[in-house]
Backbone as CSV, one residue per row, in Angstrom:
resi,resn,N_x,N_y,N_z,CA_x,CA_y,CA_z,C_x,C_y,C_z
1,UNK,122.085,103.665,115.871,122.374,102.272,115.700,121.716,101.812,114.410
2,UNK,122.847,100.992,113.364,121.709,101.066,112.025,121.998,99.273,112.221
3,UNK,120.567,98.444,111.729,121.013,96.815,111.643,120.429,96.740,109.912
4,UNK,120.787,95.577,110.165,120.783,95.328,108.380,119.727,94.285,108.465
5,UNK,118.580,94.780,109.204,117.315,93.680,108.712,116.649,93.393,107.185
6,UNK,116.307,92.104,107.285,115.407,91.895,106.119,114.124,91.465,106.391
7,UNK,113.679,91.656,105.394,112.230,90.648,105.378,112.110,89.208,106.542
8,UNK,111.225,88.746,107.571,110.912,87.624,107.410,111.954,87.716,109.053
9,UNK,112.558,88.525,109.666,113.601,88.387,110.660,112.358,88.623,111.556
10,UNK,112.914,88.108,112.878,112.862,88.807,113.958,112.981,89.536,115.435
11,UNK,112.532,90.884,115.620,112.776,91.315,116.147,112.431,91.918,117.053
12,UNK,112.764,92.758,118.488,112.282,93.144,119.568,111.901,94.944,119.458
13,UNK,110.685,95.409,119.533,110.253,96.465,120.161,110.878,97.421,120.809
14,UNK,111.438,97.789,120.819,112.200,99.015,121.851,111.577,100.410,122.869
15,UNK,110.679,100.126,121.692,109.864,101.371,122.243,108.094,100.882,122.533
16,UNK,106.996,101.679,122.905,105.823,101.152,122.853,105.482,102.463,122.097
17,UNK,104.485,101.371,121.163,103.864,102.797,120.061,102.938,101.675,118.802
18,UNK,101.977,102.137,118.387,101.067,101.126,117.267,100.272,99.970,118.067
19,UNK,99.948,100.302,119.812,99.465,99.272,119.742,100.523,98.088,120.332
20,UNK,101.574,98.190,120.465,102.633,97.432,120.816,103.364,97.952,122.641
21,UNK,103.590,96.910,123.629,104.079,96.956,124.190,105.731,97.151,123.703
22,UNK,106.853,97.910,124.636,108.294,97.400,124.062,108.504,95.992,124.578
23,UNK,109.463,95.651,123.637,109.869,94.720,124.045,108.864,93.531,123.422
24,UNK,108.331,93.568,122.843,107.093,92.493,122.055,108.188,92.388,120.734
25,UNK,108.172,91.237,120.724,108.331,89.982,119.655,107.870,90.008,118.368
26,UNK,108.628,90.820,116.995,107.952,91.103,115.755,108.396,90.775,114.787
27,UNK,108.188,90.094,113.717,108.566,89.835,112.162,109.036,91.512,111.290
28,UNK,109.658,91.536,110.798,110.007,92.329,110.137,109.555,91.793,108.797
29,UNK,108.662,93.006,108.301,108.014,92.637,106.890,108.547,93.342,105.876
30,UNK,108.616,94.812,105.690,109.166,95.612,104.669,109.530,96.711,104.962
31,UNK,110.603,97.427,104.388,111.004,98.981,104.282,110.679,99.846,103.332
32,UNK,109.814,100.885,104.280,109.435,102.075,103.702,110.131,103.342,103.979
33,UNK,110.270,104.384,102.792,110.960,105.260,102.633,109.918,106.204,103.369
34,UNK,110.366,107.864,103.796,109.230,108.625,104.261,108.710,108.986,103.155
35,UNK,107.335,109.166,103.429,106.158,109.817,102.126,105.989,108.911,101.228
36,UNK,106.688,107.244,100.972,106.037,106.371,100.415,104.485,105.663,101.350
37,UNK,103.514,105.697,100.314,102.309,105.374,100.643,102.255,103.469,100.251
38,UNK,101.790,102.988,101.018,101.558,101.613,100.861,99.796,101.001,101.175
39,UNK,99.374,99.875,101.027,98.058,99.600,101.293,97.972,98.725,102.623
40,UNK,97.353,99.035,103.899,97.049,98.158,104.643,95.943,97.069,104.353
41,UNK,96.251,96.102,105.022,95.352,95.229,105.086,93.693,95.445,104.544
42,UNK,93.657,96.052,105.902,92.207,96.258,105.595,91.789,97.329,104.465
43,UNK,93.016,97.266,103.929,92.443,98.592,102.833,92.779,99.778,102.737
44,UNK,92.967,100.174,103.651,93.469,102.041,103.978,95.031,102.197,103.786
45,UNK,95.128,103.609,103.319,96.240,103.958,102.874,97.243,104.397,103.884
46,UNK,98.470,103.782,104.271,99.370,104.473,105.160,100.280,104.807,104.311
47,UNK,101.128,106.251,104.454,101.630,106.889,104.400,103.190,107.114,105.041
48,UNK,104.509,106.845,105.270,105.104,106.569,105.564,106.034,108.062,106.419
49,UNK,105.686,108.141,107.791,106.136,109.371,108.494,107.558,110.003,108.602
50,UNK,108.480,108.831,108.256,109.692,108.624,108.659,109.861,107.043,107.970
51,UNK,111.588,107.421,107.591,111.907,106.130,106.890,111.989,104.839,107.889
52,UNK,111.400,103.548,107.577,111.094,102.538,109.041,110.807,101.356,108.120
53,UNK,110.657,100.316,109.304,110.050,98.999,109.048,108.416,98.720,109.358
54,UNK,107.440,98.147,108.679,106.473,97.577,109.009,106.812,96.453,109.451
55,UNK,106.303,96.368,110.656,106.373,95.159,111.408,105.164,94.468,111.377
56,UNK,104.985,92.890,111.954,103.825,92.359,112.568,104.471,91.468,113.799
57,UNK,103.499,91.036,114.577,103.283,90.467,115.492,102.019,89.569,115.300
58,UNK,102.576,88.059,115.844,102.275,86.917,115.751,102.320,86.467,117.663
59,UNK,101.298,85.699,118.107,99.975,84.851,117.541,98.848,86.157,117.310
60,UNK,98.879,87.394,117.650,98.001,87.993,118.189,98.398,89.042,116.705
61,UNK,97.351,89.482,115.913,97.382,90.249,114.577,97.330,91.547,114.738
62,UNK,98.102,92.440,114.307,98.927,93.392,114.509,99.660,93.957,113.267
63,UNK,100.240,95.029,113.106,100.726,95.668,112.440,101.285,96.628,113.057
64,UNK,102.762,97.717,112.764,103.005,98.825,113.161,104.458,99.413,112.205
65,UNK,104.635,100.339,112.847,105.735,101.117,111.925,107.135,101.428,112.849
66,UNK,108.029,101.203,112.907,109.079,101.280,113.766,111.014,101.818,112.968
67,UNK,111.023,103.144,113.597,112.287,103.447,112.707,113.308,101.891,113.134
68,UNK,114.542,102.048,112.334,115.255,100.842,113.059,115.453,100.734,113.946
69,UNK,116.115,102.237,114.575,117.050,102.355,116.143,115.724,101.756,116.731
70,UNK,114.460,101.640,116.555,113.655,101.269,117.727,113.363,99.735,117.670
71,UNK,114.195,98.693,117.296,113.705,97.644,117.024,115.236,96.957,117.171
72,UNK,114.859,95.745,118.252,116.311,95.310,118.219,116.438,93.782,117.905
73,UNK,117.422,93.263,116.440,117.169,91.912,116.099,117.437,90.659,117.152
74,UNK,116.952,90.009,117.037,116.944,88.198,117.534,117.125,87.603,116.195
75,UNK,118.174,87.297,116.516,119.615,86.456,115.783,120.750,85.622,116.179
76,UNK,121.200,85.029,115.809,122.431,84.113,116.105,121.848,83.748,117.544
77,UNK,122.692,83.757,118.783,122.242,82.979,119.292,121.193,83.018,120.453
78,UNK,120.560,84.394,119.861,119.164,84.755,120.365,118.191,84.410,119.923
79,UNK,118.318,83.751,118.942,117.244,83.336,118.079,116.919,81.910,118.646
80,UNK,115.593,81.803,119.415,115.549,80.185,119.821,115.788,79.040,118.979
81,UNK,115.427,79.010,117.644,115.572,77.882,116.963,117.160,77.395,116.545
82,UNK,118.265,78.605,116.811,119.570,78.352,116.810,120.607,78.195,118.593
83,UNK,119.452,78.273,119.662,120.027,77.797,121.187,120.656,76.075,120.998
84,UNK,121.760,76.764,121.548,122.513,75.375,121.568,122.468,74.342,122.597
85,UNK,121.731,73.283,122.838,121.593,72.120,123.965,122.323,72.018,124.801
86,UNK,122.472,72.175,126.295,123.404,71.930,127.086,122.752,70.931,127.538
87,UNK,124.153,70.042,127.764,123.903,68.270,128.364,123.767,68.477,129.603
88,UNK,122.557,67.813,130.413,122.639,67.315,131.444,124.080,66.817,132.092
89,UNK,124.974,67.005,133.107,125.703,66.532,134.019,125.348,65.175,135.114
């Protein structure tokens, strides 16, 4: 299954791995190729195992690495801020 995420989306967990329950609620931050090296936060070098997304997770600070197939978007009308109001009867 390939999705066409970007930066700044988000999306659901599929799997548990990094520290992450599945199914947890994540921003999609950037795509890394395998064997591209990037800088974490705190400084240390990760290394990229497989081509994937760095994710985070919000309220609670977090980071992890997730191929796509393991991450499923909230969009259109999964996305709460686009739920459409149903009127009271």
């Amino acid at each position: 299954m390939s999705h066409n995420f970007k930066p700044g989306d988000l999306a659901l967990t599929l799997i548990a791995a990094y520290g992450f329950a599945a199914m947890t609620e994540v921003t999609i931050e950037v795509f890394l190729h395998k064997g591209q090296i990037a800088q974490e936060p705190c400084g240390d070098l990760f290394t990229a195992p497989f081509d994937g997304w760095v994710v985070y997770r919000l309220p609670w600070p977090g980071s992890g690495f997730f191929r796509a197939k393991h991450l499923m978007p909230l969009r259109g009308d999964f996305t709460p801020e686009q739920q459409k109001a149903k009127e009271a009867v």
